[in-house]
C-alpha positions in Angstrom: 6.7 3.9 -15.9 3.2 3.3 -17.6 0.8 1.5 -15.6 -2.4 -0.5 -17.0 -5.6 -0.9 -14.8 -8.4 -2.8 -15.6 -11.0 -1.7 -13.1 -14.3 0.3 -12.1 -15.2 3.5 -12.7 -14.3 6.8 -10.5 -14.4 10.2 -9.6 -11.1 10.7 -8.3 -11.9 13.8 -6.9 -9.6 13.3 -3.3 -7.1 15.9 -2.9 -4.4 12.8 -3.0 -4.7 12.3 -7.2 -4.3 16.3 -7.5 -1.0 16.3 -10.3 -1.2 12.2 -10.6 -0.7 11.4 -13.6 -4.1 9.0 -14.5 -5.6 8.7 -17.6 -8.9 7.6 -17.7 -10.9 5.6 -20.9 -14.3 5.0 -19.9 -15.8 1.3 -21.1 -18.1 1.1 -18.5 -19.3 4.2 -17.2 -21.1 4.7 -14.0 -23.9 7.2 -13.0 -23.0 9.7 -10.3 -26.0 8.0 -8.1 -23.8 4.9 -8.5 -20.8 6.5 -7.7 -21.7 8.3 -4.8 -23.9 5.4 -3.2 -22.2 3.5 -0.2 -18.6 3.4 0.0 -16.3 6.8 0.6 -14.2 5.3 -2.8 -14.9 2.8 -5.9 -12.5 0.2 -6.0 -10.8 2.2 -8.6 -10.0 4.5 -6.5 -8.6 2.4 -3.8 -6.5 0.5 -6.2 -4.9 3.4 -7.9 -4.5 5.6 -4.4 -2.5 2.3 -3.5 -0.4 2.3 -6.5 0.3 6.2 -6.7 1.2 5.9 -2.6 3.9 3.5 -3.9 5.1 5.9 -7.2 3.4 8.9 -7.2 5.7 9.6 -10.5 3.5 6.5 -12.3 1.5 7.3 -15.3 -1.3 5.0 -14.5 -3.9 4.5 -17.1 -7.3 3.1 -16.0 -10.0 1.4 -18.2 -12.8 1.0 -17.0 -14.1 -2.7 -17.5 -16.5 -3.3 -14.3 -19.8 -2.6 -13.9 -21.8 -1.0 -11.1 -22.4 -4.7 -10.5 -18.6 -5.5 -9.5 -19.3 -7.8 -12.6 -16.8 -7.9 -16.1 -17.1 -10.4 -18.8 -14.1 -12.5 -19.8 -14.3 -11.3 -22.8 -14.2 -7.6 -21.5 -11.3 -8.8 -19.6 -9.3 -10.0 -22.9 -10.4 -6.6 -24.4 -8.8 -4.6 -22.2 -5.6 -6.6 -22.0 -5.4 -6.4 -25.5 -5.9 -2.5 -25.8 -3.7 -1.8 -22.5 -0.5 -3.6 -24.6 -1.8 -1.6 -27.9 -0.9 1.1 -25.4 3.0 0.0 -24.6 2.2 -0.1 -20.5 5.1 -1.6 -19.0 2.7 -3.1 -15.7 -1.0 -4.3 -16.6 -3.1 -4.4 -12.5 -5.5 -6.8 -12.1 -8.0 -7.1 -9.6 -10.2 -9.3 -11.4 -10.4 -12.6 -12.9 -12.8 -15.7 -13.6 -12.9 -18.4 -10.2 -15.0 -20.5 -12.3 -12.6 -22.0 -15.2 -9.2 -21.4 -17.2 -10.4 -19.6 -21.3 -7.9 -20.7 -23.9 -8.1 -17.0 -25.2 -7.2 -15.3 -21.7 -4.4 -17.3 -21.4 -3.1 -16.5 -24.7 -3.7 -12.7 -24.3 -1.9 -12.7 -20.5 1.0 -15.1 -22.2 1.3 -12.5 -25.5 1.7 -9.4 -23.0 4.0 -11.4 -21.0 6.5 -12.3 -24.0 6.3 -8.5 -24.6 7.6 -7.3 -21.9 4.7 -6.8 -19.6 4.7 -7.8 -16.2 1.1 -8.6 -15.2 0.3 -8.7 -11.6 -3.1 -10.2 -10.4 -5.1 -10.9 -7.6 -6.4 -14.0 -6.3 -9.9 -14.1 -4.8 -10.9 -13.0 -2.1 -13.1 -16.1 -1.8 -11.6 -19.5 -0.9 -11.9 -21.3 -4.4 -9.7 -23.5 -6.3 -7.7 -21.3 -9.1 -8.4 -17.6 -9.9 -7.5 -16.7 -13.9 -5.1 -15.2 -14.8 -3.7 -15.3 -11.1 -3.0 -18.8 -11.1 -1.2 -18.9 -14.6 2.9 -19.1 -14.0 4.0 -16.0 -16.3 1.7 -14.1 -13.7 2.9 -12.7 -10.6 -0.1 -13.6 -8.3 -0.8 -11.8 -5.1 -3.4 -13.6 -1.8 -3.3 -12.6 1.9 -3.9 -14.7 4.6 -4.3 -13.6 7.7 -2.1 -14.9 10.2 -2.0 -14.7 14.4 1.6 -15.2 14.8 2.5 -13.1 11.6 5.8 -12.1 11.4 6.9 -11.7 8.3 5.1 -8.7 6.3 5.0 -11.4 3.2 6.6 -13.9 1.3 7.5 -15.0 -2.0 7.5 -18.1 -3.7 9.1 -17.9 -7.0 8.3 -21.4 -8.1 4.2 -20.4 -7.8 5.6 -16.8 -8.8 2.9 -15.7 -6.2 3.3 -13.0 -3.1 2.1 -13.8 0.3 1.4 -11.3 2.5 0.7 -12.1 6.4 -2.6 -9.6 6.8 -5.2 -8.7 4.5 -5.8 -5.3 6.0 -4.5 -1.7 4.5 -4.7 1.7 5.5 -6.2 3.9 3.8 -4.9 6.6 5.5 -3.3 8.3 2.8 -7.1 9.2 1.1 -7.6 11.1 4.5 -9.2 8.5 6.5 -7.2 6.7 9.4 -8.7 3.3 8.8 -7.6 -0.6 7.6 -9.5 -2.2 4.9 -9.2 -5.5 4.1 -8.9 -7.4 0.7 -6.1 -9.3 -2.4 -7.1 -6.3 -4.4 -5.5 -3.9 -2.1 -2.3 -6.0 -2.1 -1.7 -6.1 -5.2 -1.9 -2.7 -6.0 0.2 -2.0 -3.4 3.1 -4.2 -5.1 2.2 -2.8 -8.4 3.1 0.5 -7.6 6.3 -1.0 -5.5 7.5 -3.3 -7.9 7.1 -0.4 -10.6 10.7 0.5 -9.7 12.1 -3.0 -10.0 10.5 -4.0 -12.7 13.3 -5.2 -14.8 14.5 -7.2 -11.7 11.8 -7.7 -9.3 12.6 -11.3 -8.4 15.9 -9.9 -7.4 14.8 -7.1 -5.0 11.7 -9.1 -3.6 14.1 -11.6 -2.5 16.4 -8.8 -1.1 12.8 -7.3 0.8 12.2 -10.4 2.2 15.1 -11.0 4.0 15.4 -7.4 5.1 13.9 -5.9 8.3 11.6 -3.7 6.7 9.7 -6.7 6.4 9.0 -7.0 10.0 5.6 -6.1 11.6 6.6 -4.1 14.6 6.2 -6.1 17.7 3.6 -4.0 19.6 5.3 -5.7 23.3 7.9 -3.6 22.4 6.4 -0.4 23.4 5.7 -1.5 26.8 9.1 -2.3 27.4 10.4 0.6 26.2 9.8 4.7 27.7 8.2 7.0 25.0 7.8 10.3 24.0 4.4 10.1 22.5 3.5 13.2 20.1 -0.3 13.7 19.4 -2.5 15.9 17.3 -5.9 14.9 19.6 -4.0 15.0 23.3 -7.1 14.8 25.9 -9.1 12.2 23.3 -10.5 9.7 25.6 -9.5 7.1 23.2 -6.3 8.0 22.8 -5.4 8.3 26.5 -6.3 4.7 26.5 -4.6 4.2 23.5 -1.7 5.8 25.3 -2.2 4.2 28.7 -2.8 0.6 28.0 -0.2 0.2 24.6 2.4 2.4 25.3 5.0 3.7 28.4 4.8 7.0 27.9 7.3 9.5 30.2 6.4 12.4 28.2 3.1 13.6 25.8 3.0 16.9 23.5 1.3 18.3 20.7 2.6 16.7 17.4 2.6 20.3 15.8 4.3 22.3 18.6 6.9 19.9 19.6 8.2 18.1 16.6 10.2 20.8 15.6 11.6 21.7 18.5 13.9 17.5 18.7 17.3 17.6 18.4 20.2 16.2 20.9 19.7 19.4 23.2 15.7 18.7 24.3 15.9 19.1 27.6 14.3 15.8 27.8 16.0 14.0 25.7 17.6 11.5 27.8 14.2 9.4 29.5 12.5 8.0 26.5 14.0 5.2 24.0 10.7 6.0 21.6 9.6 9.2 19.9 6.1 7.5 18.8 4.2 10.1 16.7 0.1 9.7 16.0 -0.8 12.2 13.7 -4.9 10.8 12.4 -4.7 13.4 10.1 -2.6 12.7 6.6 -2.9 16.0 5.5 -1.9 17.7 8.5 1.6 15.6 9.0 2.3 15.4 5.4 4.0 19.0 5.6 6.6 17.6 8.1 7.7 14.5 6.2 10.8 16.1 5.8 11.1 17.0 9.4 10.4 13.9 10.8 13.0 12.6 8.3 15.3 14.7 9.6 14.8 13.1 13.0 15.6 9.6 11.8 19.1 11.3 11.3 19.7 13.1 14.1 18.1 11.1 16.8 20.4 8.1 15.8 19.9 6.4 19.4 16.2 6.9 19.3 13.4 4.9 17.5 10.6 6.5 15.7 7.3 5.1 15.2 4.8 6.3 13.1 0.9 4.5 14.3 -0.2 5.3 11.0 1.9 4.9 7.4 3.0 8.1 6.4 5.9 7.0 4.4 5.8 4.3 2.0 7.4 0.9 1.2 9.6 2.5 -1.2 10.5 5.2 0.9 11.0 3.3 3.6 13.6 1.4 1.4 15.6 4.5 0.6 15.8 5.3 4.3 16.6 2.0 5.1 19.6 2.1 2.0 21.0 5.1 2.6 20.8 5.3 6.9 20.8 1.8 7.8 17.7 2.5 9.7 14.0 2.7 9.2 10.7 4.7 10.3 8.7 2.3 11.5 4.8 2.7 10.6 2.3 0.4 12.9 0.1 -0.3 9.9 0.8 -1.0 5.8 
């Protein structure tokens, strides 16, 4: 699966694109001053984190159309469309478009790619205006958030608008290392680019099947009141998390993530109190190793729930489990 970005420059240097497969063709290039300035990652980097969390097995190709400015042209934009299908990619990402008004030539370009096979997947903006191009035009998949008090639903589709809906603007980022949400369309729609990269051919079809499924849930957070835990920690003794513990959850029983989550199976000698095995783990790289483990949990801890706070596993993962055991790890954040 070949993957287009049209996007800002990077350094990609984060242990998480080690053996991802990103190529990178440089139109606008940034100075290492400009890189380095600010934020922990360039939007690039975000976008295409998002979309390897989703299929790390993507080739993604990147070209590099915004400035140090956040700024692109719309002609730079019908550039790089053209070039990315002169390159066969079967998905194009786009974070970008103009809020302003619809161009005659970016419609044709986004309409060519589409009759060639291409789906494209854009973003609206992030600001409230009237029509975002190419996100608003039909042969588009479109992708907004709105943030909801009384969300339910993960998102929603509307196939007569062909745009996704999801219920909170906010991502974790926690895969790049840092256990932290941050907000924006952009992050979205990576996110289902890097999903729908393995439904491509029928993505209509599955979103509809995601929808209606209880993966796409948020987990109630009442729920952990009402139900006894066994709560599994990496930073036991944190003031913070003793609250966290204290005032979200009903915990019988606390451990140390790494000592004890080995050591779960029917015969714990206390297995019996707790309904919840809740695992927070701030550290990616230091649970990553026991992905496996914990799966292995899921299976033979069928009376038990697991809850991850943070999203080790991904929305595709998450689909297999939910496929082939009929149940689900559920992760507190997206």
């Amino acid at each position: 699966m070949k993957i287009g970005v049209l996007d800002t420059d990077g350094t990609f240097e984060n242990p998480f694109f080690n053996n991802k497969k990103l190529s990178i063709i440089r139109k606008e290039v940034w100075t290492k001053e400009q890189l380095e300035k600010g934020a922990l990652f360039t939007h690039s980097e975000y976008v295409c984190a998002y979309i390897f969390k989703e299929n790390p097995d993507a080739e993604v190709l990147l070209v590099t159309i915004i400035n140090s400015k956040l700024k692109c042209s719309v002609q730079a934009l019908i550039d790089g469309l053209e070039y990315l299908m002169q390159e066969n990619v079967d998905i194009i990402n786009l974070s970008i478009g103009d809020e302003y008004r619809n161009h005659k030539e970016l419609e044709q370009v986004c309409k060519r790619a589409y009759d060639s096979g291409i789906l494209i997947i854009a973003a609206h903006s992030n600001s409230n205006v009237e029509a975002t191009y190419p996100a608003i035009f039909p042969f588009v998949l479109s992708v907004r958030c709105v943030d909801s008090a009384e969300r339910t639903d993960i998102l929603t589709y509307n196939e007569g608008m062909n745009e996704l809906c999801f219920s909170s603007s906010y991502f974790s980022i926690y895969h790049l290392g840092v256990p932290k949400l941050i907000p924006g369309n952009s992050f979205a729609n990576a996110k289902i680019t890097g999903l729908l990269s393995h439904y491509k051919q029928d993505y209509k079809k599955f979103l509809d099947f995601f929808e209606k499924s209880p993966l796409n849930q948020h987990y109630p957070y009442s729920k952990l009141k009402s139900k006894k835990s066994l709560f599994l920690s990496n930073r036991l003794g944190d003031s913070l998390e003793e609250r966290f513990i204290n005032e979200v959850t009903t915990t019988v029983f606390c451990a140390e993530f790494i000592e004890e989550v080995g050591n779960l199976d029917r015969n714990h000698p206390n297995i019996s109190p707790w309904d919840i095995l809740f695992i927070d783990c701030n550290s990616f790289v230091e649970i990553e190793p026991y992905k496996q483990t914990i799966l292995q949990l899921l299976e033979g801890l069928p009376d038990k729930e697991i809850i991850l706070r943070y999203p080790l596993f991904s929305l595709y993962e998450r689909i297999g489990q939910h496929i082939s055991q009929h149940k689900c790890i559920q992760q507190l954040f997206i």
